[in-house]
N, C-alpha and C positions, 0 to 999 in steps of 0.2 A: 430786710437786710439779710445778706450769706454774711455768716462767720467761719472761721478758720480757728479749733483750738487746738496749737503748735507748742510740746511741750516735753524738747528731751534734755533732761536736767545732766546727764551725763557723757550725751553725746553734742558738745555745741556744733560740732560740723555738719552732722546733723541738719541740726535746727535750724542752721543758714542756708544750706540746700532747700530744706522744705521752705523757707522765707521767699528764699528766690524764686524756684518753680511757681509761688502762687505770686509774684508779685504782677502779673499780667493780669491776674482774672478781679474783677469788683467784690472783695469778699476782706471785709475787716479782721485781725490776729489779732484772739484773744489770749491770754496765757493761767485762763482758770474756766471751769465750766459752767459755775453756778452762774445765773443773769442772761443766761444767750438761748434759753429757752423760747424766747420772742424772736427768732430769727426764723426766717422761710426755709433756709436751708443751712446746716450744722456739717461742717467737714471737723473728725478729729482727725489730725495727722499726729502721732504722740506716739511714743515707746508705748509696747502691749499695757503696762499695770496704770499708765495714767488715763486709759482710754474708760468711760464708762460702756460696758458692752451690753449692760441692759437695754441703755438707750440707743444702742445701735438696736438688738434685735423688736426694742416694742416699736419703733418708726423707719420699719425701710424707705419711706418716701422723703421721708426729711431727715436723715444722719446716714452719712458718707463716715466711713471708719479706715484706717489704715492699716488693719491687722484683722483674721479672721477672727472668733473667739475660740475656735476649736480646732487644733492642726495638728496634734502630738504625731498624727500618723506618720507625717513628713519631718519635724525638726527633734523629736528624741530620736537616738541613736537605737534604743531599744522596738520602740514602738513600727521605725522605718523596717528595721531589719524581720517584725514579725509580718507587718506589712506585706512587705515583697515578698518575702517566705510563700505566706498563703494565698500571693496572685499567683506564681509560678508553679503553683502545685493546680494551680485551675488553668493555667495559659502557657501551655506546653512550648508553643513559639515564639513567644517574646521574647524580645531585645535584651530583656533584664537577666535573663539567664545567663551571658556572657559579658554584660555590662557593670555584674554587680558581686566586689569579694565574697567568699563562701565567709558567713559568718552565723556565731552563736548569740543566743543572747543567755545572762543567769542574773538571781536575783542572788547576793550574796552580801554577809553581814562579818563573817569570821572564817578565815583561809580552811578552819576544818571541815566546814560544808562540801569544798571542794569532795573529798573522799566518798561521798552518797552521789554525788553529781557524776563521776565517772561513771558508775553503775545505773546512769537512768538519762538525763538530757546529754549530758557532754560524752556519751560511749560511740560515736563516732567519731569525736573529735581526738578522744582518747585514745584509739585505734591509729589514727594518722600521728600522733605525738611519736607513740612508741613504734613506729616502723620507717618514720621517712623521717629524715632533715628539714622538711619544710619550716620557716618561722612562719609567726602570728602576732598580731598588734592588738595590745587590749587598750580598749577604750572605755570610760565610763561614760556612761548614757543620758547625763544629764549635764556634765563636763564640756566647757568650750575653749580655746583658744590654747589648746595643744594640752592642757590640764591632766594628770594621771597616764597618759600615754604608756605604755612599755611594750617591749618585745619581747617574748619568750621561744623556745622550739623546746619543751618537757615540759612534763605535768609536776617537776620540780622546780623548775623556773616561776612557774606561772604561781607554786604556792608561796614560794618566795615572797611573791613581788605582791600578793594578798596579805604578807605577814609582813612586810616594812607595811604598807597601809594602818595595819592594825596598830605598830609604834607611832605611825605619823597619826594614828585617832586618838592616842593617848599623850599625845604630846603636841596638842592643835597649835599652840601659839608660838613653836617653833619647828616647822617640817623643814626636815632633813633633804630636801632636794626642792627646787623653783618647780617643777613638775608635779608634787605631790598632790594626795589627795587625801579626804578625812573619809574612811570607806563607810564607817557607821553614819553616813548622812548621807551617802550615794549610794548605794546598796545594786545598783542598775549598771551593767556593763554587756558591752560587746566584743565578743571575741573574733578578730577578720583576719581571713588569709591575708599575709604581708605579700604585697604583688613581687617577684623575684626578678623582675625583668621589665624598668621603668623606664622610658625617655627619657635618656638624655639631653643635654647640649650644655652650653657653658654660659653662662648671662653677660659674658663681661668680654665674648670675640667682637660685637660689634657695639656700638654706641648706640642708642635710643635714635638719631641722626640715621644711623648706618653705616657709618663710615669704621674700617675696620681697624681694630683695634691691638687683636694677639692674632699671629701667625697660628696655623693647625699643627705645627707639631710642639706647639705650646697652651692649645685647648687639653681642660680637664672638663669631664663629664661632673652636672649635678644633677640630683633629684629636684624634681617642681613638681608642685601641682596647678591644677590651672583652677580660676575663682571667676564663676558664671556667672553675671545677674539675671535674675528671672523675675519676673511681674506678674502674677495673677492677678485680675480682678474680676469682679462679679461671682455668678453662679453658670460659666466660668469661662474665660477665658485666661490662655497664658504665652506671655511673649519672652522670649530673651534677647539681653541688651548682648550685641555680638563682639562690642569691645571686652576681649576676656580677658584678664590677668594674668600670668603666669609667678608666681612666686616660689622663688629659688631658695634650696637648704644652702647655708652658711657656708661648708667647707664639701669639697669632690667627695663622691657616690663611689662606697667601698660595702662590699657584702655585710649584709647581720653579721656581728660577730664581739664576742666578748670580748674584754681588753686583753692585754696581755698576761698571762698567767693562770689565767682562764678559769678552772676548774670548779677553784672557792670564791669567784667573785661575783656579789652579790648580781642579781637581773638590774637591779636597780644603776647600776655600776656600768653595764653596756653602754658605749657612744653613740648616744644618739643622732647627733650632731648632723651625720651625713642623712641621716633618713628622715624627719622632721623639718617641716616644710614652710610651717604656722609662723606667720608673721610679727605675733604676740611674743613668740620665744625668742623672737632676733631684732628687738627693739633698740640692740645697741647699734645694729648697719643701717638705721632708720629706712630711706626706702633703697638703698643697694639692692636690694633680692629683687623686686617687683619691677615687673616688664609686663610690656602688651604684649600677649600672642601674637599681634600681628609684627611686632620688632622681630622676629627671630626669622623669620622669612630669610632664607640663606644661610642661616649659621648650621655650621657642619652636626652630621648626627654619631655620637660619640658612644654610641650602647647598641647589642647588638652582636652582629659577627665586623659591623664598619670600622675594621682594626685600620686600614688604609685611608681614612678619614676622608674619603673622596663623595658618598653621598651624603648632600644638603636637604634643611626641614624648605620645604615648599611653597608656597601659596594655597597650592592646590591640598596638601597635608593638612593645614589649615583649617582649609573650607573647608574638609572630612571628620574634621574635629569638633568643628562649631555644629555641623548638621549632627553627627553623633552625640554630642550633647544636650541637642533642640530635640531627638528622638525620644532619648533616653530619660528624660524629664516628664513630658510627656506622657508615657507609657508611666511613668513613676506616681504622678497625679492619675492615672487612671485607675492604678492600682488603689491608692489613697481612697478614691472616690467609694470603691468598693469595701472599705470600711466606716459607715459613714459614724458612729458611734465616737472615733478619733479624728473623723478631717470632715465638716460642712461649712463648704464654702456658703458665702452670704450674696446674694444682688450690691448691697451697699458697702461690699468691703472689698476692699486689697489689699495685697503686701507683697514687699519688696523681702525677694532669699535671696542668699550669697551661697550657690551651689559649688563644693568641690570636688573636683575630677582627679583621678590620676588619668595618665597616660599611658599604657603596656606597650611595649615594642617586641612583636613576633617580626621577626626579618624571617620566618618560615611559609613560602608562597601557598598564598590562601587556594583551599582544595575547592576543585570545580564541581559543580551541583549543590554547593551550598548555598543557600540563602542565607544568612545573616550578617548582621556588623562584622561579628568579630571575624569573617572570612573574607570578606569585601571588602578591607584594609589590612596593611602594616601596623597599625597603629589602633587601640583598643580604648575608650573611656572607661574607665571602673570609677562608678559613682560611690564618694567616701561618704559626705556627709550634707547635709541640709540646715543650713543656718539662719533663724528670722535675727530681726536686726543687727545685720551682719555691720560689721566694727570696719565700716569704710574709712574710719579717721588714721588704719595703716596701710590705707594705698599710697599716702607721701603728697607732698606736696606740685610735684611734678606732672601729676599724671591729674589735679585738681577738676582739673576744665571736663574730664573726664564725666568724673561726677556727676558736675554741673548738670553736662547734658541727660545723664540717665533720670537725675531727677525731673528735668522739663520734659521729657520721655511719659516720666509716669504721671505727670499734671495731665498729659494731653491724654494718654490712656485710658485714665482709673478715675482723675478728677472731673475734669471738665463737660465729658459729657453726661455725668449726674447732675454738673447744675444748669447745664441747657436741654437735657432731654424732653421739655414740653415746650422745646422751639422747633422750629420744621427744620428737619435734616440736609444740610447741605453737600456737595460730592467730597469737601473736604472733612466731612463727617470720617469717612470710610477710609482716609489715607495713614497708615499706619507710621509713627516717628518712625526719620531716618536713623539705623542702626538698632531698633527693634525686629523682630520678626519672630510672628507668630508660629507657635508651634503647635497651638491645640485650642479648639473652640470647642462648647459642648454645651449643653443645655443639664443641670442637675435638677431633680425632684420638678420639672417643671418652671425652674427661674433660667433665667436667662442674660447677660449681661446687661448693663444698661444702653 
């Protein structure tokens, strides 16, 4: 007997995907582990903490797992960012060098740390503070679903916005803002350039249909980021699901800038609104924000020097965006791989990330002799963040079917052929799900996919 133990107590959407994806193969759902010992073959499909990972790593031949045990490199915010850090300093040409914001990372407890920190990790950061305008986005490193976010452009902003933390750590069972955070229990943050110059366009010119909606000189430009699904399995392969996301900030895309009055008001006090992208924070438009990349095919591009609103997002933009993100992924896990201390893939395991992207828009024509992404387009991916059970229960109800399919996607990928691998290979063995596509095969320490 194959068992299936399916178990996400907080995700039921979830848990119906994974129900369905397996409802094809001959394999009983149990919904506890102990008794399934006597089984020939053990798939846990489960959120990371209900999976036993022992019993994944002492039986690669008989437990299939949904989650690697070890991956910090790729889904902490701090851990990614040292990651890339130290391929780039060994892979002078990579893609990630234009694909990926300038960011810091710091460990910090109390906003006066800050003051030693300027004089030793943050003194180039502190150099650009005090001479340019540019903003920056801090993030906490272990923080998901828009959680602690802020903006700052000074090294007086940014202590500010360490010092509400510190009120909000002393006052946990009432914070002062739906964003906040408890800093003496996060202590891990990211500091990234805020990109100054995002892709536009308007969610709401054409209908999900097509059919057009607002005339162009009644389009407002918003911020979106686009939401990737990605599939690793084994030791290694990685595909991504090409139906991408795009998720739209709540109200039109106006510069960083404090509110009115400026001066005395706190960082914390800055409108987010326009820049803030995270689905979790705009749970009252339910799925309003959220479009397929591929719906925007024609809707005018609004950012830019396109004051005359006469050039449209493309097909062809598109399919520049989907391969730049298949690249940049990619290169991302290869990086990973080269710290294996934080990321060892497994033969018997997968997982499903919810990568996000920004978008940049240079309308400044790419200079010749160069080779790279960011000169071989208009259009720029900057990879923001790396998500394991990523929170598919706010793509909306609309876009369901969706879903559906990515998960029968990963059955056929990551499942299936772990439990017919000692049957003889068929040519449909080799045919990869439609709307997958492989971005990176590799061989780690000697394993190999199954």
């Amino acid at each position: 007997m194959t068992a299936a133990f399916v178990s996400w107590p907080s995700a039921p959407l979830t848990e119906s995907l994974v129900k369905r994806a397996l409802s094809n193969l001959p394999i009983s759902i149990v919904t506890s582990l102990p008794g399934v010992q006597n089984c020939s073959k053990l798939l846990q499909w489960s959120t990371y903490d209900a999976i036993d990972h022992d019993l994944t790593n002492r039986n690669p031949g008989y437990v299939l797992s949904s989650s690697y045990t070890i991956r910090k490199a790729l889904i902490r915010k701090h851990y990614l960012a040292r990651c890339i850090h130290s391929y780039l300093t060994k892979h002078l040409d990579t893609c990630l060098k234009d694909a990926v914001p300038r960011t810091w990372d710091l460990e910090i407890s109390y906003a006066d740390e800050l003051d030693e920190m300027w004089s030793d990790q943050l003194w180039d950061l502190g150099n650009e503070l005090d001479s340019s305008s540019q903003w920056w986005i801090l993030k906490p490193g272990m923080a998901d679903r828009g959680m602690g976010i802020r903006l700052f452009n000074s090294k007086d902003s940014l202590y500010q916005i360490f010092e509400e933390f510190e009120g909000d750590s002393e006052d946990e069972d009432h914070p002062t803002t739906d964003t906040s955070v408890v800093i003496s229990q996060l202590r891990h943050f990211v500091l990234q350039e805020y990109i100054p110059c995002p892709l536009l366009l308007d969610p709401n010119e054409k209908s999900p249909s097509g059919s057009v909606l607002k005339s162009s000189e009644n389009l407002q430009g918003h911020k979106f980021h686009l939401r990737a699904y990605f599939v690793a399995s084994g030791a290694l392969k990685l595909f991504m699901y090409d139906r991408v996301l795009a998720l739209f900030a709540a109200v039109p895309y106006v510069n960083p800038t404090k509110r009115e009055g400026d001066n005395d008001v706190a960082p914390g006090d800055i409108d987010l609104a326009p820049h803030l992208t995270n689905t979790s924070l705009q749970s009252d438009r339910g799925e309003e924000g959220v479009r397929l990349l591929d719906e925007l095919s024609g809707c005018h591009i609004l950012s830019g020097n396109n004051r005359d609103r006469r050039a449209l997002f493309t097909p062809e933009d598109i399919e520049n965006l989907k391969v730049q993100m298949s690249t940049v992924l990619a290169e991302t896990f290869k990086a990973a791989l080269e710290m294996p201390i934080y990321f060892q893939p497994l033969p018997n395991a997968f997982e499903l990330y919810g990568v996000d992207f920004l978008v940049s828009h240079n309308p400044t024509p790419s200079r010749p002799g160069l080779d790279s992404l960011a000169n071989s387009a208009m259009f720029q991916v900057k990879l923001l963040e790396i998500n394991s059970e990523p929170a598919i229960e706010l793509t909306g109800r609309r876009l369901h079917g969706i879903l559906e399919d990515l998960f029968v996607a990963i059955e056929e990928v990551a499942v299936s052929p772990f439990f017919r691998q000692n049957a003889v290979p068929s040519a449909g063995d080799l045919v990869v799900p439609r709307h997958l596509r492989k971005c990176l095969e590799t061989t780690v320490r000697g394993f190999g996919g199954w």
